[in-house]
C-alpha positions in Angstrom: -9.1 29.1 2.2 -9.0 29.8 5.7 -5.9 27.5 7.6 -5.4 25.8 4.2 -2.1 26.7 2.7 -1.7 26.3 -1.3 2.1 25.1 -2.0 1.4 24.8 -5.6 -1.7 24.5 -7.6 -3.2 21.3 -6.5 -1.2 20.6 -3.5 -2.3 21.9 0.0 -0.9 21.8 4.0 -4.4 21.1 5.7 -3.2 20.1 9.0 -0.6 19.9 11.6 0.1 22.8 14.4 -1.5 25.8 14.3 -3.6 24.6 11.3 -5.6 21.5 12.5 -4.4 20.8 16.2 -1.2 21.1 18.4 -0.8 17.1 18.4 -1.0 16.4 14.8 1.9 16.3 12.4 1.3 18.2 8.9 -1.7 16.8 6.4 -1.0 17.3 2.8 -3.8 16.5 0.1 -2.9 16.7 -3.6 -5.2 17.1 -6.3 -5.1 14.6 -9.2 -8.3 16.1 -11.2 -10.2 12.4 -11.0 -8.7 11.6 -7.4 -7.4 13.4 -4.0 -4.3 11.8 -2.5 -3.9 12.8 1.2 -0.5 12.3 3.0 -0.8 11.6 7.1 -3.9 12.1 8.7 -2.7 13.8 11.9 -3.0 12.2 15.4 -6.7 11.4 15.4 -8.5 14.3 17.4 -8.9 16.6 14.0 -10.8 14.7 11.2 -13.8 17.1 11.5 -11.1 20.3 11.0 -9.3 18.4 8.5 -12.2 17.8 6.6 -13.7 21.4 7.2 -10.7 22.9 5.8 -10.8 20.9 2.7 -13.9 22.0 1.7 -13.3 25.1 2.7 -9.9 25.0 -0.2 -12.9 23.8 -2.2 -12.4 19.8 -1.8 -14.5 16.9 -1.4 -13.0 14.6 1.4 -14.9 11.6 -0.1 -12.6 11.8 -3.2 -9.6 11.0 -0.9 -9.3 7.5 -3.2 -5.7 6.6 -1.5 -4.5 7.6 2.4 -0.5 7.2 2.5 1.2 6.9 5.6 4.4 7.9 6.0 5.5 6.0 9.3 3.2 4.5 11.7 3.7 6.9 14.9 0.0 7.9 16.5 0.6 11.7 15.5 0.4 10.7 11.6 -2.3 8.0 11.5 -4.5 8.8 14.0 -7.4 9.9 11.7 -6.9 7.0 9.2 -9.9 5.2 9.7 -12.4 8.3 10.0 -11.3 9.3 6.8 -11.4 5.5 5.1 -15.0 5.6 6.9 -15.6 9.1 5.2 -14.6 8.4 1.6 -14.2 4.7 1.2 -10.0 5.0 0.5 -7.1 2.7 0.1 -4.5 3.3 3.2 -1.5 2.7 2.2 2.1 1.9 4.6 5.1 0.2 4.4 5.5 -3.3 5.0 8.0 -2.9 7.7 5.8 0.1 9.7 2.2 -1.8 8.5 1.8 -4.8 11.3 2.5 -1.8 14.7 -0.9 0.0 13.3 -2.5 -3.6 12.8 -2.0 -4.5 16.3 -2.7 -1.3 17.7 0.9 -1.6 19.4 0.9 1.5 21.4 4.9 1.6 22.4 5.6 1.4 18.7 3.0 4.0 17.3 3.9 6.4 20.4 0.0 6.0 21.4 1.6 5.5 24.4 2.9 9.3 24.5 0.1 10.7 23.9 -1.5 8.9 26.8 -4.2 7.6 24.0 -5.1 4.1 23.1 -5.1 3.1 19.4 -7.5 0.7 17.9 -5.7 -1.6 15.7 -6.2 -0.5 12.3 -6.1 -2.8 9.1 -3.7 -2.0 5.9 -4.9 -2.2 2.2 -1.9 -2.2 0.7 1.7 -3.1 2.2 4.7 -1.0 0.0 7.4 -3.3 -0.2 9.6 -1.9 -3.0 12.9 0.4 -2.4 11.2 2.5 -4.5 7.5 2.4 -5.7 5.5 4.6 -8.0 1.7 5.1 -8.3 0.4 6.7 -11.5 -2.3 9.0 -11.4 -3.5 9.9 -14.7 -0.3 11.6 -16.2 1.5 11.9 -12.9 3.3 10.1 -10.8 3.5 10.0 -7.1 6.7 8.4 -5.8 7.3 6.3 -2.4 10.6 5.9 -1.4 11.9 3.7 1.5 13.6 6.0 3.9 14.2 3.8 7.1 16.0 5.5 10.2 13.1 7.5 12.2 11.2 3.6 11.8 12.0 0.5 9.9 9.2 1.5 7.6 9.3 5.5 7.2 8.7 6.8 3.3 9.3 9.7 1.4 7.3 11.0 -1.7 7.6 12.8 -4.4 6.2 14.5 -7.1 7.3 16.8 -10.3 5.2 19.3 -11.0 4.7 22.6 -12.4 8.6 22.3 -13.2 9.4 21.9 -9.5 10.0 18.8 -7.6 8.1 18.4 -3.7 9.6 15.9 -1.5 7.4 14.9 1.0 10.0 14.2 4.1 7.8 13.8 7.4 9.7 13.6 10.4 13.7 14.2 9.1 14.7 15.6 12.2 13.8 12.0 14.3 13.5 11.6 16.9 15.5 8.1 17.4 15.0 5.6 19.8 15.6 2.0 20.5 11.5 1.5 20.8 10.7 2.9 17.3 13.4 0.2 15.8 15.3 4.1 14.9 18.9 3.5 13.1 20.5 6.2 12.5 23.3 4.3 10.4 19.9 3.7 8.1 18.7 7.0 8.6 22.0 8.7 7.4 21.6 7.2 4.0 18.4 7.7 3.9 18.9 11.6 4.0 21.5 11.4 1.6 19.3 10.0 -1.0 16.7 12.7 -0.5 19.7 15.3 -0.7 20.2 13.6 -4.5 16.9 14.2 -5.3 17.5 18.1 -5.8 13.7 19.1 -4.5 12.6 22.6 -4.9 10.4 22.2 -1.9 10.0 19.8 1.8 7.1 19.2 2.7 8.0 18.4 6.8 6.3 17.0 9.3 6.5 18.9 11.7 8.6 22.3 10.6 5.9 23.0 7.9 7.1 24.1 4.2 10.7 25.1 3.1 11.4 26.3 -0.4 13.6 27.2 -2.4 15.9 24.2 -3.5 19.0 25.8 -1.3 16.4 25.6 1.9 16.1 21.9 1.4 19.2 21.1 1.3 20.1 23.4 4.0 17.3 21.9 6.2 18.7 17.9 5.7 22.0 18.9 6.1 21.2 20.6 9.3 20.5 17.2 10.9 23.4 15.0 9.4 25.6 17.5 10.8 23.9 17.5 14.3 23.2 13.8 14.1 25.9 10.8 14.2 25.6 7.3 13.1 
């Protein structure tokens, strides 16, 4: 499958450094049978690798039906509306992260660190709820609100296969004043993903940790290094 790495059947890491580009944050796409969820879309200068390395895991990008966005930061979203061009899906944020990408604010996105402007990008669907779950066929995909990093961040996660993956993009921050960070929020934000008792992160950044010890290891690494 080339860069594509399998997590568990169904579930694949198809970007983020040293699989798509340097600059984008990880790209997950899980298979539902009828429908292809995909999780970030990296920082907007991959869409043709991303793409390519779908089909190369044997996946049709134009069955992408819903594109969830963790937290609005440039790094994350920056391929959103290639792939909604590509295969006609729903993107999906939170409320509180949702009106920075629809403004194209480039301060609040971090567009401005990458020294890249960002078109303002329109929202399907707003996630409101403390805790939301889309149902997809048999399974459901859970989106938790897990502010601190942004007022909007989320979490995800799914049981499968007997195992439970979080997706946690960006626990390790960074906070600051122009992302709206709180670390107060942030703090009990990790502590709720610590209760879920995942047998594997999904990361941002840091890739794929696994077993259920590594997770927990992993959060508690940054409580312990970070202060309210």
């Amino acid at each position: 499958m080339g860069n594509v790495e399998l997590i568990l059947p169904g579930i694949y890491l198809i970007g983020g450094p040293g699989i798509s580009r340097s600059d984008d944050a990880t790209v997950f796409i899980i298979d539902f049978g009828t429908e292809l969820v995909m999780i970030d879309s990296g920082a907007g200068g991959s869409t043709k690798i991303l793409t390519r390395n779908m089909e190369e895991a044997g996946l049709d990008p134009k069955r992408i039906t819903h594109l969830i966005l963790t937290h609005n930061h440039i790094d994350h979203v920056g391929s959103a509306a290639a792939i909604r061009d590509l295969s006609g899906c729903r993107i999906l944020i939170h409320d509180l992260d949702a009106e920075a990408i629809e403004k194209g604010d480039a301060i609040k996105t971090a567009a401005n660190w990458y020294a890249v402007d960002f078109a303002p990008l329109s929202v399907d669907l707003r996630l409101k709820g403390d805790h939301e779950v889309l149902v997809f066929g048999d399974e459901e995909l859970h989106c938790l609100h897990t502010p601190g990093h942004t007022p909007g961040s989320i979490s995800l996660y799914l049981d499968r296969g007997g195992k439970r993956v979080l997706f946690g993009q960006d626990i390790h921050g960074p906070f600051l004043p122009a992302f709206g960070s709180d670390t107060r929020d942030w703090r009990q934000s990790m502590e709720r993903l610590l209760a879920l008792k995942a047998d594997v992160l999904c990361e941002g950044h840091f890739g794929i940790f696994q077993p259920a010890d590594r997770v927990a290891a992993y959060i508690s690494k940054y409580l312990s290094m970070i202060e309210a």
